[in-house]
N, CA, C, O and CB atoms as a CASP TS submission, in Angstrom:
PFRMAT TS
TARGET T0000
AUTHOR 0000-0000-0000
METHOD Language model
MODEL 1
PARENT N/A
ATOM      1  N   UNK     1     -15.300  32.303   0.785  1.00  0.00           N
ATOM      2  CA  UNK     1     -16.316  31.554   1.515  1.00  0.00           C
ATOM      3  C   UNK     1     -17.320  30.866   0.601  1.00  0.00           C
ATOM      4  O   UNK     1     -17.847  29.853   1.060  1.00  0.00           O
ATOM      5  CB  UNK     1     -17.043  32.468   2.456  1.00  0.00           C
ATOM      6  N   UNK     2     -17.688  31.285  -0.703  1.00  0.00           N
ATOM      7  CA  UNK     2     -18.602  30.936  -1.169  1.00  0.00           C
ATOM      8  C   UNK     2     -17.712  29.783  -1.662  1.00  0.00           C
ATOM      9  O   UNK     2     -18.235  28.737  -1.277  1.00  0.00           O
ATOM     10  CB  UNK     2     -19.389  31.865  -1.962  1.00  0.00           C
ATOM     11  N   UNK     3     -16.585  29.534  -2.354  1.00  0.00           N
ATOM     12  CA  UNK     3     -16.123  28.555  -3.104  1.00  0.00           C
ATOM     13  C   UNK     3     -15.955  27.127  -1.805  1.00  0.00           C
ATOM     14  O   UNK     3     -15.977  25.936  -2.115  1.00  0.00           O
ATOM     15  CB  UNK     3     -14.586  29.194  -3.944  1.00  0.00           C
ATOM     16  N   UNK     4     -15.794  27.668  -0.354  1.00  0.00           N
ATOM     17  CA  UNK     4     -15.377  26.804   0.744  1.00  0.00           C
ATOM     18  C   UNK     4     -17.251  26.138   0.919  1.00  0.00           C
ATOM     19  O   UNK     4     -17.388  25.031   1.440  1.00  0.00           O
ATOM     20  CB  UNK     4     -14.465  27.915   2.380  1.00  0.00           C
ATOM     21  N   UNK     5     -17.718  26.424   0.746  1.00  0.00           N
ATOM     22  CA  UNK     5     -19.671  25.827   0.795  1.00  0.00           C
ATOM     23  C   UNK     5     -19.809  25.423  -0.177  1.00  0.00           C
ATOM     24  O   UNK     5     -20.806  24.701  -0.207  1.00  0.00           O
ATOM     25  CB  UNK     5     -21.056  26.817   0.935  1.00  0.00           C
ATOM     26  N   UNK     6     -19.161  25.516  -1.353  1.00  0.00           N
ATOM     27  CA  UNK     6     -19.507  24.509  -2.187  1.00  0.00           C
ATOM     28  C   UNK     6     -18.511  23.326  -2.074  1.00  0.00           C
ATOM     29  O   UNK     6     -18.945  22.174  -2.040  1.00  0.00           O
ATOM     30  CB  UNK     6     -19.601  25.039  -3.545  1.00  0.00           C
ATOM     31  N   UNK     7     -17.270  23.570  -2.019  1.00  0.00           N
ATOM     32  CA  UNK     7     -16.479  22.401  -1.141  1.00  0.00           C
ATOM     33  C   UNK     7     -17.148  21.488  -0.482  1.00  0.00           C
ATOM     34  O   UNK     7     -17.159  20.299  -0.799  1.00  0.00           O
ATOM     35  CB  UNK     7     -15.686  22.875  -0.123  1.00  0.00           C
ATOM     36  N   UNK     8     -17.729  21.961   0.443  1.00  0.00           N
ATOM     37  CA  UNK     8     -18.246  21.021   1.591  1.00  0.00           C
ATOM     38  C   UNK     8     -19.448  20.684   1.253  1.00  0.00           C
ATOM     39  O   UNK     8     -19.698  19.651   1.874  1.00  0.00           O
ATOM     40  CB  UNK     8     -18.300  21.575   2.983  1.00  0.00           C
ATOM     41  N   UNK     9     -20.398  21.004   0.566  1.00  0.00           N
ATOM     42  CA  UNK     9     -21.522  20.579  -0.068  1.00  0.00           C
ATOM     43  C   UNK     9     -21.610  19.103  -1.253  1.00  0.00           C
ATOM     44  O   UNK     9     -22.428  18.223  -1.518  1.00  0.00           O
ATOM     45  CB  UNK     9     -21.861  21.879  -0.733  1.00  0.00           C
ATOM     46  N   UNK    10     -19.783  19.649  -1.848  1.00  0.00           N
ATOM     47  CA  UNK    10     -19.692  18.612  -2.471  1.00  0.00           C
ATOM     48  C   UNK    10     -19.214  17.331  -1.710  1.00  0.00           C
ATOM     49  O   UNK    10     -19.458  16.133  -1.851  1.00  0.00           O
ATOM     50  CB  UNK    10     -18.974  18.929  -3.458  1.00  0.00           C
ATOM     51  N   UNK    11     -18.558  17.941  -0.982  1.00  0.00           N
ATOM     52  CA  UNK    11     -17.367  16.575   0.267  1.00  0.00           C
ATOM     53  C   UNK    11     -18.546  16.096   0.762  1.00  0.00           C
ATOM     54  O   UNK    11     -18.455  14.872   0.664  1.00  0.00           O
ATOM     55  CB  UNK    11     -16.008  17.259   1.980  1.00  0.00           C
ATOM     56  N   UNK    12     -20.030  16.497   1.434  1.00  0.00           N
ATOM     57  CA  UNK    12     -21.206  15.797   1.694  1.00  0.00           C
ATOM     58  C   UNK    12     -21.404  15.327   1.090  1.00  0.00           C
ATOM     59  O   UNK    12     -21.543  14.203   1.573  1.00  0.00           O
ATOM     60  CB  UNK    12     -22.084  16.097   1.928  1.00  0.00           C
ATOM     61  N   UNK    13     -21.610  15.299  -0.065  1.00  0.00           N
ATOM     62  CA  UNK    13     -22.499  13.975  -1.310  1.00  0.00           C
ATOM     63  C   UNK    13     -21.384  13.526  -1.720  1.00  0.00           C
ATOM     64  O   UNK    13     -21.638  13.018  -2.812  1.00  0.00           O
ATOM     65  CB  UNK    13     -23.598  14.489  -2.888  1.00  0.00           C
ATOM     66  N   UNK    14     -20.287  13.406  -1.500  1.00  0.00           N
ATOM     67  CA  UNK    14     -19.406  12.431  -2.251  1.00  0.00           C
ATOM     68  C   UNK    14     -19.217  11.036  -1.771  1.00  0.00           C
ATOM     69  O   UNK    14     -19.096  10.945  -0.549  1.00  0.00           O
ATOM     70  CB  UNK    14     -18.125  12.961  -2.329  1.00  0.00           C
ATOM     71  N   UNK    15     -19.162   9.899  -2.468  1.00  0.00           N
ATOM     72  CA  UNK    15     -19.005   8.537  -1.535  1.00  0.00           C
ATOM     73  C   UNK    15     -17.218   8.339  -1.166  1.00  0.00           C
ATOM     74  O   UNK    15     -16.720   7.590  -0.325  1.00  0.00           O
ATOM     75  CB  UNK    15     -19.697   6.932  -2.604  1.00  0.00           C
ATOM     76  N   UNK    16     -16.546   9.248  -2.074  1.00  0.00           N
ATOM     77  CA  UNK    16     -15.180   8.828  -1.800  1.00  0.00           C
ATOM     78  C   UNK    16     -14.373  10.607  -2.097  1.00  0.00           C
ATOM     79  O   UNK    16     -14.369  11.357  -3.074  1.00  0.00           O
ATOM     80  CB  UNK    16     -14.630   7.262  -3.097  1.00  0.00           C
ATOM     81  N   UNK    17     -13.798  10.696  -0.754  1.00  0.00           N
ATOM     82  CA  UNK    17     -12.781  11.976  -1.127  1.00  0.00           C
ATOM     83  C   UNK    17     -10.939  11.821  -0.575  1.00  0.00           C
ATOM     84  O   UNK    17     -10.431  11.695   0.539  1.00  0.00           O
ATOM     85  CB  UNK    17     -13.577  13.515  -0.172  1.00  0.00           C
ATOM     86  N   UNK    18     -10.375  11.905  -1.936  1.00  0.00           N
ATOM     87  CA  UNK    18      -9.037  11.331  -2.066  1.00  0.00           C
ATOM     88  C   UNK    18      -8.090  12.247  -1.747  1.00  0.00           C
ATOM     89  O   UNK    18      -7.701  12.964  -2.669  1.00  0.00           O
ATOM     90  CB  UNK    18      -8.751  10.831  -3.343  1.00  0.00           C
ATOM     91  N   UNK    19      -7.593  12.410  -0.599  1.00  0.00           N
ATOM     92  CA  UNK    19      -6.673  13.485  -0.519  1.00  0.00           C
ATOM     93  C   UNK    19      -5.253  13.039  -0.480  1.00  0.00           C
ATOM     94  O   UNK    19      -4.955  12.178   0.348  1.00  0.00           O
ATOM     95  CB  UNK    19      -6.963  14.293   0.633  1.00  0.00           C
ATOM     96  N   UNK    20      -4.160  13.615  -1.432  1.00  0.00           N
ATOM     97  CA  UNK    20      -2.942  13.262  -1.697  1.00  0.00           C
ATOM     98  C   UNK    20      -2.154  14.804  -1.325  1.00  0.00           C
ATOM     99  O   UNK    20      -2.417  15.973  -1.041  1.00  0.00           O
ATOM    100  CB  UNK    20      -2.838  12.614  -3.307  1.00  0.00           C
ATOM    101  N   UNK    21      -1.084  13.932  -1.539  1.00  0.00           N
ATOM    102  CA  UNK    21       0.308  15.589  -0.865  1.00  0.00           C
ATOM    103  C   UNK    21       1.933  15.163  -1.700  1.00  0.00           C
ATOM    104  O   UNK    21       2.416  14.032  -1.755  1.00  0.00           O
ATOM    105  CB  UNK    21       0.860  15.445   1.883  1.00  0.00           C
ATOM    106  N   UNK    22       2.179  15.686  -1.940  1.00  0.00           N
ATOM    107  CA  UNK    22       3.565  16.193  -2.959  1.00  0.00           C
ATOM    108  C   UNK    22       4.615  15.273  -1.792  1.00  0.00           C
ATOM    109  O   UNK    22       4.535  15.576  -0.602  1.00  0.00           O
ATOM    110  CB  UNK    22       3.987  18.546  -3.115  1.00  0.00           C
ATOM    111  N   UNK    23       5.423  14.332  -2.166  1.00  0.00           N
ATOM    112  CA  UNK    23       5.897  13.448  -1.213  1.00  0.00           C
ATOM    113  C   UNK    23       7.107  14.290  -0.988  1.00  0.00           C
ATOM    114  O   UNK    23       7.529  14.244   0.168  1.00  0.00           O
ATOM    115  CB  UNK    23       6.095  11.881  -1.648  1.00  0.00           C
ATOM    116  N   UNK    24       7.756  15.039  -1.811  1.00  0.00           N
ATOM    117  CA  UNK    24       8.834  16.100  -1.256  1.00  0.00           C
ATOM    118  C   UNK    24       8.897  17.147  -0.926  1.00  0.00           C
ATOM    119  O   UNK    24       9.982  17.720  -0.833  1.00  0.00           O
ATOM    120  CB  UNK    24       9.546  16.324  -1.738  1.00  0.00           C
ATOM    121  N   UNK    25       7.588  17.803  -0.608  1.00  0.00           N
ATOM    122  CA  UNK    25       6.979  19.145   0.393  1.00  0.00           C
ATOM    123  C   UNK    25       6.047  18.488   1.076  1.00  0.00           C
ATOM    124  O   UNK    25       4.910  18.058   0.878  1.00  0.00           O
ATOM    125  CB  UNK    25       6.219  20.563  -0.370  1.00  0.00           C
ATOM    126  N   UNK    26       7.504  18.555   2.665  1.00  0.00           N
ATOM    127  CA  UNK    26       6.274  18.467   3.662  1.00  0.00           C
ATOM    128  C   UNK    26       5.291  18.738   4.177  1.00  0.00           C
ATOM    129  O   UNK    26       4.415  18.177   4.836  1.00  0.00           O
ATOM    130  CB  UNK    26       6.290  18.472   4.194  1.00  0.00           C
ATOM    131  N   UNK    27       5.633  20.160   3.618  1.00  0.00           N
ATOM    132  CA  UNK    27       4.115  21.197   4.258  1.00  0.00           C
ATOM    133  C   UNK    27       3.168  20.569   3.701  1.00  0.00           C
ATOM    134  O   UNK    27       2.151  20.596   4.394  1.00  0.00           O
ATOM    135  CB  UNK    27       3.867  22.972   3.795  1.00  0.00           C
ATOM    136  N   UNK    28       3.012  19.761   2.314  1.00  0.00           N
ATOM    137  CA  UNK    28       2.043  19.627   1.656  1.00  0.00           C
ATOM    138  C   UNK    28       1.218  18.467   2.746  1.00  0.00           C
ATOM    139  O   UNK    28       0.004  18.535   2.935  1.00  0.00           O
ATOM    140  CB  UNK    28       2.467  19.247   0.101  1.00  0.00           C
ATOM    141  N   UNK    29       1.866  17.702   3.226  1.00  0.00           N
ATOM    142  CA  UNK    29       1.854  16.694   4.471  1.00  0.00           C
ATOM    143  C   UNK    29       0.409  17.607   5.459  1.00  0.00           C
ATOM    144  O   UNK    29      -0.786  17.351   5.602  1.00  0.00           O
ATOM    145  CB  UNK    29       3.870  16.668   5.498  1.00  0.00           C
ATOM    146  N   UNK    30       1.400  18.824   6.012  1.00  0.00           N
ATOM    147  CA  UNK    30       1.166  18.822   7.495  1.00  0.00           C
ATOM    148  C   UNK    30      -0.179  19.588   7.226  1.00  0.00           C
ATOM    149  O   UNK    30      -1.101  19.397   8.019  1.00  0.00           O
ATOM    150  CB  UNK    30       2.423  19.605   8.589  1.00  0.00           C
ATOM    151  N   UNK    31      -0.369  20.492   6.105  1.00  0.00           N
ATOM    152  CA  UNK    31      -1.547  21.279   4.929  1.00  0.00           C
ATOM    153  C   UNK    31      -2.726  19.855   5.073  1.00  0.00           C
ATOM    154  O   UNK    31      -3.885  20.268   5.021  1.00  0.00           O
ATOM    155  CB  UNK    31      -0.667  21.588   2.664  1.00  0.00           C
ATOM    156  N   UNK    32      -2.637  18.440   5.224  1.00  0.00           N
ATOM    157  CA  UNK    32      -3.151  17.653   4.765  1.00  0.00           C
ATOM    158  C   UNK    32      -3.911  17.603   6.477  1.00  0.00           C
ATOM    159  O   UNK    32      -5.121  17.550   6.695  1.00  0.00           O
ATOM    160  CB  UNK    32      -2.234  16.516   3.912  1.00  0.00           C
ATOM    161  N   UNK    33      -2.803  17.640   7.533  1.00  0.00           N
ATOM    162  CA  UNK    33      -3.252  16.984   9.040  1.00  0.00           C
ATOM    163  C   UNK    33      -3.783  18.633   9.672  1.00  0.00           C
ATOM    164  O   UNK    33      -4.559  18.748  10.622  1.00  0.00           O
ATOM    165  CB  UNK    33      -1.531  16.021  10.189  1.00  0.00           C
ATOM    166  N   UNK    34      -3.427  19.322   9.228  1.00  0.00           N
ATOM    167  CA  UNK    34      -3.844  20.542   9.836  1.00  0.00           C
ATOM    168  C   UNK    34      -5.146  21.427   9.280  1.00  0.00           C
ATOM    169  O   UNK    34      -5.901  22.015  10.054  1.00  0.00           O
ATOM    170  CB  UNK    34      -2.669  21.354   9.772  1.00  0.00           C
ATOM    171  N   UNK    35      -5.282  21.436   8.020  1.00  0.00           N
ATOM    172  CA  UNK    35      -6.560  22.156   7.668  1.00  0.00           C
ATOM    173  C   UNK    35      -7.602  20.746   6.727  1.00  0.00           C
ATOM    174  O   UNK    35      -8.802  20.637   6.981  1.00  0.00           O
ATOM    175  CB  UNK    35      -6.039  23.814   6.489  1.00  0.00           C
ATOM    176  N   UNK    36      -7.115  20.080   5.996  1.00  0.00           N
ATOM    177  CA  UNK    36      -8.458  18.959   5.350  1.00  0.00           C
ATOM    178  C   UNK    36      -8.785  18.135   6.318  1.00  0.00           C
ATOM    179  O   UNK    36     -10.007  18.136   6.470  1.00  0.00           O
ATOM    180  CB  UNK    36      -8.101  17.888   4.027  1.00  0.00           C
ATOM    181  N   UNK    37      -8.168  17.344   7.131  1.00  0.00           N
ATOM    182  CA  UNK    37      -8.397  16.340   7.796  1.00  0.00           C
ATOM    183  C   UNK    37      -9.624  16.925   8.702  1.00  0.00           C
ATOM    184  O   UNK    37     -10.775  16.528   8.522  1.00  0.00           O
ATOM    185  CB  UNK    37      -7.106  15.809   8.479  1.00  0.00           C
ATOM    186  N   UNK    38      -9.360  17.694   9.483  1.00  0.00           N
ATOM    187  CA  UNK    38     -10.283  18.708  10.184  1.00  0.00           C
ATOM    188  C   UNK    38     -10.697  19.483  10.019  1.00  0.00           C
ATOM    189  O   UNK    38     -10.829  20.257  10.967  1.00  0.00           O
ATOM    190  CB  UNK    38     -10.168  19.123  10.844  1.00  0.00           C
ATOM    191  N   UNK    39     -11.261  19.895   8.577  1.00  0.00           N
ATOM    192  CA  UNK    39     -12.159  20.220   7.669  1.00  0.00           C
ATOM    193  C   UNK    39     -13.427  19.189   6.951  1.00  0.00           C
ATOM    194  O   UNK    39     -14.576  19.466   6.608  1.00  0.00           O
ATOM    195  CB  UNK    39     -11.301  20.665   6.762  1.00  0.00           C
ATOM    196  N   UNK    40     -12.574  17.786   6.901  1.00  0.00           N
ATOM    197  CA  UNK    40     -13.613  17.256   6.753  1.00  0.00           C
ATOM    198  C   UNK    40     -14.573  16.774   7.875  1.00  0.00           C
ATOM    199  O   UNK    40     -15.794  16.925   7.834  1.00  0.00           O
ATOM    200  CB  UNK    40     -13.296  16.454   6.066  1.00  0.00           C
ATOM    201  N   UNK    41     -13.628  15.953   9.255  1.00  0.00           N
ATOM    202  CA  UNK    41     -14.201  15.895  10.052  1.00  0.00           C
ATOM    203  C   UNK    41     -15.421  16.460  10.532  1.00  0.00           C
ATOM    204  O   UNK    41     -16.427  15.879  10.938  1.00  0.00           O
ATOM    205  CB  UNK    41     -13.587  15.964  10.475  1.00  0.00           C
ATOM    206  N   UNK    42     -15.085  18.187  10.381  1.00  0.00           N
ATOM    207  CA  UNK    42     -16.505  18.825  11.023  1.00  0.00           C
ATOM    208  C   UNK    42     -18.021  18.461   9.901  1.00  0.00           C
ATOM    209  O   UNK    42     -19.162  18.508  10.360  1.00  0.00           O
ATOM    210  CB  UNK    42     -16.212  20.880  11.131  1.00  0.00           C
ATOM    211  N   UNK    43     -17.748  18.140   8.529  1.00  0.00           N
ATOM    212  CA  UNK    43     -18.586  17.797   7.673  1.00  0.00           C
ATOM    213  C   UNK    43     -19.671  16.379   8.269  1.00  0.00           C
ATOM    214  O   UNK    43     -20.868  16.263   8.006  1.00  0.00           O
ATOM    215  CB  UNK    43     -17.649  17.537   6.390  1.00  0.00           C
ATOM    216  N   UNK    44     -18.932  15.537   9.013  1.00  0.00           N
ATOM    217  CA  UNK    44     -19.669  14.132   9.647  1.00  0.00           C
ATOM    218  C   UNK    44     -20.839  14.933  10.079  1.00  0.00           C
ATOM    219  O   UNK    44     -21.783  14.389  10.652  1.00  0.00           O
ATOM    220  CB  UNK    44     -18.806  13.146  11.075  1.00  0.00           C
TER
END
């Protein structure tokens, strides 16, 4: 938890956050639509 608040502390002050995924693990894909995407969202 402590390392996930500084995450998001940083994803707040950042002007640009680049998220990429391994084009031949999908999970790395669905890892992308299932926990960051709506991880950052709640940050707005």
């Amino acid at each position: 938890p402590e390392d996930r608040n500084k995450v998001a502390a940083e994803c707040k002050i950042a002007d640009v956050v680049v998220l990429t995924h391994q084009c031949d693990r999908q999970e790395t894909l669905d890892r992308l639509s299932t926990f960051w995407l709506p991880e950052l969202r709640r940050l707005e």
